[in-house]
C-alpha positions in Angstrom: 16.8 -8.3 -13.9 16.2 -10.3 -17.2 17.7 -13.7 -16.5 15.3 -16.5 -15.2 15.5 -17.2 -11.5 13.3 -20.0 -9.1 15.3 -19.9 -6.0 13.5 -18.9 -2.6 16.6 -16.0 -1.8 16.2 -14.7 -5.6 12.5 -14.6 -5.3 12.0 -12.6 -1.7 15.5 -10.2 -3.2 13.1 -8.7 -5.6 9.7 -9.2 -3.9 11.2 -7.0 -1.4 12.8 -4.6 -3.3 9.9 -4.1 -5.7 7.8 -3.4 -3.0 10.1 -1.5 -0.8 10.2 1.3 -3.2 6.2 0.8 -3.6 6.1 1.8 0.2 8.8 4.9 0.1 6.6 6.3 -2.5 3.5 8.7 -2.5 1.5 6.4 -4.5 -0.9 8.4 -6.3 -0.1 6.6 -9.7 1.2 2.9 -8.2 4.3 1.8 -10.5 3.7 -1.2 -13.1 6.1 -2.9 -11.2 3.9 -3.7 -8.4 1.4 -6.8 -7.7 -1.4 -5.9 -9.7 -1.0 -2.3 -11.1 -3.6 0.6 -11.0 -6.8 -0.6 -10.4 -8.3 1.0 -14.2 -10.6 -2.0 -14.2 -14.5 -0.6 -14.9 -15.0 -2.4 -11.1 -12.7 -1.4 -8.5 -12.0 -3.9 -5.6 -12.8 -1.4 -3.1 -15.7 0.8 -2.7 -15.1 4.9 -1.6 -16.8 3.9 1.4 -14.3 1.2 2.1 -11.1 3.8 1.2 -12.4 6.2 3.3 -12.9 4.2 6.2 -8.8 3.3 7.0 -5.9 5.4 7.6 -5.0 7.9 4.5 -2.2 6.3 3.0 -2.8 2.7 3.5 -4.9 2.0 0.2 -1.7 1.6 -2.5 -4.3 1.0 -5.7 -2.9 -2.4 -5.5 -4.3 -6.3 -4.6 -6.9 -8.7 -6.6 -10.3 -8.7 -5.1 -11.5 -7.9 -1.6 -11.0 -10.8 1.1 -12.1 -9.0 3.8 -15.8 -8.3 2.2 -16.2 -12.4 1.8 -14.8 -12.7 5.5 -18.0 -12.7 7.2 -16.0 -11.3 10.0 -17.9 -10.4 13.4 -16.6 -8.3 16.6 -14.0 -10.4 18.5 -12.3 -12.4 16.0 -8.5 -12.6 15.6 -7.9 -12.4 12.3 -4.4 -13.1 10.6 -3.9 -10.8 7.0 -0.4 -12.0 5.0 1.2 -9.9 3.1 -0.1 -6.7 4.5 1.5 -4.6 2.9 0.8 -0.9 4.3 -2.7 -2.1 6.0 -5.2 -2.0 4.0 -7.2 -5.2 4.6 -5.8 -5.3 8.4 -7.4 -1.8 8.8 -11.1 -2.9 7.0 -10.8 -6.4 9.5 -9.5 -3.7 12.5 -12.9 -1.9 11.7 -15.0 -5.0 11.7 -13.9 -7.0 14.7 -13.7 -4.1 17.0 -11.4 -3.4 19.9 -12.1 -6.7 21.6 -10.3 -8.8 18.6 -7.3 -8.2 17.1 -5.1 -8.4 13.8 -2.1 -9.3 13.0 -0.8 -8.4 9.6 2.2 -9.9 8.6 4.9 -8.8 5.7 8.3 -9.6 4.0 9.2 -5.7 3.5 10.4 -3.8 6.3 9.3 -0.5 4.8 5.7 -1.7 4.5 6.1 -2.9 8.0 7.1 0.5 8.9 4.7 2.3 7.1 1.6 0.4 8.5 2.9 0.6 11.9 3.1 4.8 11.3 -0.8 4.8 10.4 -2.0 2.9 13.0 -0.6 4.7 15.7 -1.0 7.9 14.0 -4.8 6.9 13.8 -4.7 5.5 17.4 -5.8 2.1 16.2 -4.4 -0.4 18.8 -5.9 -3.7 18.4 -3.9 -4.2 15.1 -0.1 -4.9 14.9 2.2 -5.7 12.0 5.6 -7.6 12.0 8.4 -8.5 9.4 7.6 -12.4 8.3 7.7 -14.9 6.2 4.4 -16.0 5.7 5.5 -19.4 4.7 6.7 -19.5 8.3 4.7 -17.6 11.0 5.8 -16.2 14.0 2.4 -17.5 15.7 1.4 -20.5 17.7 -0.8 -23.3 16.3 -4.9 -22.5 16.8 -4.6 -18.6 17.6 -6.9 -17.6 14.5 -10.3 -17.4 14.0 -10.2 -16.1 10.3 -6.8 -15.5 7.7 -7.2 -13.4 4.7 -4.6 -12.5 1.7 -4.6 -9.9 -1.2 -2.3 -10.9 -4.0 0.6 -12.0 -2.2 0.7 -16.0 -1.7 1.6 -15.9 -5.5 4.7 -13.9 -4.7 5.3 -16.8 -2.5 7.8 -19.7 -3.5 6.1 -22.4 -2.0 2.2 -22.1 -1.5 1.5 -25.6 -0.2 4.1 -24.4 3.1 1.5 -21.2 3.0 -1.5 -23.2 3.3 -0.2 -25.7 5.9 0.9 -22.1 8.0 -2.9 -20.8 7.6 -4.5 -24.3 8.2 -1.9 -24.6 11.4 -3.0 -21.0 12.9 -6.5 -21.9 12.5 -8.7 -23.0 14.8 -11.2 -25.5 14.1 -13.6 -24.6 12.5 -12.0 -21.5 11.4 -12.0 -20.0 8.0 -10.1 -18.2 5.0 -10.6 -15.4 2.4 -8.2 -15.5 0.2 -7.8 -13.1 -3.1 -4.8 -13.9 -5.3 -3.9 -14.3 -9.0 -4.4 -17.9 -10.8 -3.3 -18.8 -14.6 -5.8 -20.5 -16.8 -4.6 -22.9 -19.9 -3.6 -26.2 -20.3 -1.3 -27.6 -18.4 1.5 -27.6 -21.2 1.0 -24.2 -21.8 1.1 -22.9 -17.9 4.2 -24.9 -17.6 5.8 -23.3 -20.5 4.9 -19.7 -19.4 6.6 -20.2 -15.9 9.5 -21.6 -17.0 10.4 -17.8 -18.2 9.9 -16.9 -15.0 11.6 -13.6 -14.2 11.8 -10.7 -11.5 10.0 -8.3 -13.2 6.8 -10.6 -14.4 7.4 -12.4 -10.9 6.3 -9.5 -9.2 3.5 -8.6 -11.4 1.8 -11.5 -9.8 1.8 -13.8 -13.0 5.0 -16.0 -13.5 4.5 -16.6 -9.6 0.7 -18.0 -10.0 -0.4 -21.6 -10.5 -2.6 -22.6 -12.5 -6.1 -22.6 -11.4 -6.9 -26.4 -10.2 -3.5 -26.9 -9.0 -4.0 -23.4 -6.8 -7.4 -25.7 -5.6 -5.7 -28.7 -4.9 -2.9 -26.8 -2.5 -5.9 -25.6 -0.8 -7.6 -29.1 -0.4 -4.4 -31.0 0.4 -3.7 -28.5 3.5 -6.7 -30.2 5.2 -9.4 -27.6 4.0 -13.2 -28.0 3.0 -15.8 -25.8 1.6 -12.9 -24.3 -0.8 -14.6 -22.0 -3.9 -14.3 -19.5 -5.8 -16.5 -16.6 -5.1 -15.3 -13.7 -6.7 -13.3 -13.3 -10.1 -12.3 -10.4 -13.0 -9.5 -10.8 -14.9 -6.2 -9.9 -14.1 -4.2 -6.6 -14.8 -1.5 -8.0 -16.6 -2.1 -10.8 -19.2 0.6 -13.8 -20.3 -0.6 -14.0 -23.5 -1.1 -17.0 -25.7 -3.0 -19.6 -24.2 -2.7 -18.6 -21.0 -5.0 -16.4 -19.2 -4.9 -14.7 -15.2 -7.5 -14.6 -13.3 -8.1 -12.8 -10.1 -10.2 -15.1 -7.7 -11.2 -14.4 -4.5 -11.4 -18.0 -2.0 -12.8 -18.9 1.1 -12.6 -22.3 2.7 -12.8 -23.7 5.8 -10.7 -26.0 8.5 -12.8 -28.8 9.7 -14.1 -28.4 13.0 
């Protein structure tokens, strides 16, 4: 697909093929087509500890940073992970909030569905579930979460304010969010001219999707959030060029209690 598109069906069409075919594969060498790419940065997001410590199968070499390790996650929390994907952060928040919490990982792909659903029960993990959503509309009553976490997917999203009023609404008071994902950095001019060429192929690879930085901020903020920063960041697989620049940050915040 080389012609421009904006509209939400266009947008989940190839989100969902791109990454159907991501979760049919084998994955050793993750296709450029995906989020963020093989992780050949000098700093991987995830440590061998971390890798070894979830189902084989459900690290794909993809995401931007590592929301779970800036969770501050303790035994018995629910957590919430969108965009799933085949586990991998549900699994690492599975291992730290023990059987008596409980995640729910949510994604727009049926085959990743599928997928993480086949390694938890194969590893007999049972206080994690996944389900088919749109995250910009969640299947879950308001208040039900005490943390929600994200690896490179709200950018794949069409509308990340709706996101952020979905995680602030699932939230309890007081609760929190660890969010890694892909920002642009440039002038404003310059941003807005890049996205305009938005198409399925650079849409995917998590850049004509992002926002630019302070406007990804402000989304946070006007959801209701405080305490939003930025406390991770390495640049981003695949660069616009020009002027602009990506950026993968990792976020946390917190809804007033």
């Amino acid at each position: 697909m080389s012609q421009t598109f904006s509209d939400k069906e266009a947008i989940h069409t190839a989100v969902t093929r791109t990454y159907g075919a991501v979760a049919r594969s084998r994955h050793l060498t993750p296709p450029e087509t995906a989020c963020c790419g093989p992780q050949e940065l000098p700093i991987a997001d995830y440590s061998p500890e971390e890798i070894a410590s979830v189902p084989p199968g459900a690290y794909l070499g993809e995401g931007s940073g590592n929301p779970v390790r800036f969770s501050g996650l303790v035994p018995g929390e629910i957590v919430v992970d969108l965009g799933a994907g085949a586990g991998m952060d549900s699994f690492l928040a599975a291992n730290r909030v023990g059987p008596s919490g409980h995640v729910y990982g949510f994604d727009l792909t049926p085959e990743m569905v599928r997928r993480a659903r086949r390694l938890a029960a194969a590893a007999g993990i049972r206080h994690v579930s996944f389900e088919q959503a749109d995250i910009e509309h969640l299947p879950l009553a308001d208040a039900v979460a005490d943390v929600v976490i994200s690896n490179c997917v709200i950018n794949l999203t069409p509308d990340k304010r709706a996101v952020y009023r979905e995680i602030f609404r699932v939230l309890r008071p007081g609760g929190r969010l660890s969010v890694a994902d892909i920002v642009l950095r440039g002038t404003p001019e310059a941003v807005a001219a890049f996205r305009t060429s938005a198409t399925a192929e650079n849409w995917c690879a998590c850049v004509s999707g992002a926002l630019r930085e302070e406007d990804y901020l402000a989304a946070i903020r006007e959801a209701g959030f405080t305490d939003v920063e930025i406390v991770a960041e390495r640049p981003g697989q695949f660069q616009p060029g020009g002027d602009v620049r990506s950026v993968a940050v990792t976020i946390t915040a917190r809804k007033p209690a």
